[in-house]
C-alpha positions as CSV (number, residue, x, y, z in Angstrom):
1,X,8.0,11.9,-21.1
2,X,8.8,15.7,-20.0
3,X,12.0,16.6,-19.6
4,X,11.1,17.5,-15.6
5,X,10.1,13.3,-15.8
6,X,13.0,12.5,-16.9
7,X,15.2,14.0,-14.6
8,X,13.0,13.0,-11.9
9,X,14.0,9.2,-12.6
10,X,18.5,10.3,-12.2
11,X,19.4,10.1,-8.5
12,X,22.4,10.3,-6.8
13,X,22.9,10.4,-2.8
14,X,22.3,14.7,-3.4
15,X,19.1,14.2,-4.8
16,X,15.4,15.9,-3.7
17,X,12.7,15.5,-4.9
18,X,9.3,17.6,-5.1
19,X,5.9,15.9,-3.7
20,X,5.0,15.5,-7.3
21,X,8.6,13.6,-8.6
22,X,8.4,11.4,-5.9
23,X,4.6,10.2,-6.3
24,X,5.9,9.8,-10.1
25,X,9.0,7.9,-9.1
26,X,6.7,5.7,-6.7
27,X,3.7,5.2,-9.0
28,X,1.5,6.7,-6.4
29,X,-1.2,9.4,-6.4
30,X,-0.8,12.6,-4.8
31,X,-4.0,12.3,-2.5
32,X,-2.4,8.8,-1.4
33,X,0.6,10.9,-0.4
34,X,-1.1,13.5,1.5
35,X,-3.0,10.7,3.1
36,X,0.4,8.3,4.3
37,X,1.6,11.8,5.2
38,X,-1.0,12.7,7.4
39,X,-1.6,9.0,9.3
40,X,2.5,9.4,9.8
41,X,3.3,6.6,7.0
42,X,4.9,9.2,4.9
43,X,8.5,9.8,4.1
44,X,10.4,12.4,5.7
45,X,10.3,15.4,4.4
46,X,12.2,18.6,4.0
47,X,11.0,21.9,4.0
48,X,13.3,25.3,2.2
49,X,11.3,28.3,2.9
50,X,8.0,27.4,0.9
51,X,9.2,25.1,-0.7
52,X,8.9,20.7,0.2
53,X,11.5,18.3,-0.7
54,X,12.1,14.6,-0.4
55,X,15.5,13.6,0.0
56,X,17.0,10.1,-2.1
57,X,18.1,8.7,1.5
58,X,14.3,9.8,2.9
59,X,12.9,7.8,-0.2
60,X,14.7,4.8,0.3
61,X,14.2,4.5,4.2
62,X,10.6,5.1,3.0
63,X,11.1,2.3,0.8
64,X,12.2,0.1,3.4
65,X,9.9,0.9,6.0
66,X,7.2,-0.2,3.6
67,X,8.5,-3.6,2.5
68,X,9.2,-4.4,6.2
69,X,6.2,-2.7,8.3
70,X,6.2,-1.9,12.3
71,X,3.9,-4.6,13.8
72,X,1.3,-1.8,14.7
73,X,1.6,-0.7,10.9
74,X,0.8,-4.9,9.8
75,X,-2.3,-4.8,12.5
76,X,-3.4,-1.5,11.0
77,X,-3.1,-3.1,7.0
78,X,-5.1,-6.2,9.0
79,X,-7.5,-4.5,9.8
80,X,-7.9,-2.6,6.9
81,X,-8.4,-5.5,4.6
82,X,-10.6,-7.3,6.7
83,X,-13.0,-3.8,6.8
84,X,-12.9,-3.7,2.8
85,X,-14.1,-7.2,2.7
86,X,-16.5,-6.8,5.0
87,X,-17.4,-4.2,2.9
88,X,-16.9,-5.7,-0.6
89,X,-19.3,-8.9,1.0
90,X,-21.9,-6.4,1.8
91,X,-21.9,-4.5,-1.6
92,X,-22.0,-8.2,-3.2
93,X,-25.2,-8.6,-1.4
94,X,-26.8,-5.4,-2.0
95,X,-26.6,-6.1,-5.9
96,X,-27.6,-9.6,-5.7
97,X,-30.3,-8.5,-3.5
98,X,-31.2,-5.7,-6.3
99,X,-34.4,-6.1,-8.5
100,X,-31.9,-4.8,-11.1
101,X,-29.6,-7.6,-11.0
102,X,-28.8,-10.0,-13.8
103,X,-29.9,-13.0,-12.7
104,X,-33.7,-11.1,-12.2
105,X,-34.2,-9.9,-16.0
106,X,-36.4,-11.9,-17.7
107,X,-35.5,-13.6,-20.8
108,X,-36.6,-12.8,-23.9
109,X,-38.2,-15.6,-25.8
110,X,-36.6,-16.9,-28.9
């Protein structure tokens, strides 16, 4: 672990964090960041000059906001879920459907 890792994982109530830290502390990517960022399901951040921060307190209401979600935020994941399944049913077809499939090779004779 690099020594910026490491101090990324200490907080205290004076704590910030850069975009990267806190996709480190959270186990999230940075495109995932931009992205809950950008649809307004971000944390809050803080700008110094050029520089973006995330504050410990920002993190943690964050946090929260994500175990316990607006109920226009639970219709949106609803209806997220039920478009990747549609999706995933589709995709399942496609591949059975396939001349390539598995269950199309021929067997070889023994």
């Amino acid at each position: 672990m690099l020594a910026e890792e490491k101090s990324a994982l200490v907080v205290d109530d004076q704590s910030s964090f850069t975009l990267n830290q806190f996709c480190l502390r959270n186990a999230i990517s940075m495109a995932l960041l931009r992205k809950l960022i950008n649809s307004g399901r971000g944390p809050k951040l803080m700008y110094l000059n050029r520089a973006v921060r995330i504050t410990a307190q920002a993190e943690r209401d964050w946090q929260r906001a994500r175990e316990n979600p607006s109920k226009k935020e639970l219709a949106l994941i609803t209806r997220q879920r039920r478009k990747r399944a549609r999706l995933a049913v589709i995709a399942g077809n496609a591949a059975a459907a396939s001349p390539k499939h598995i269950s199309k090779r021929k067997r070889p004779k023994s």
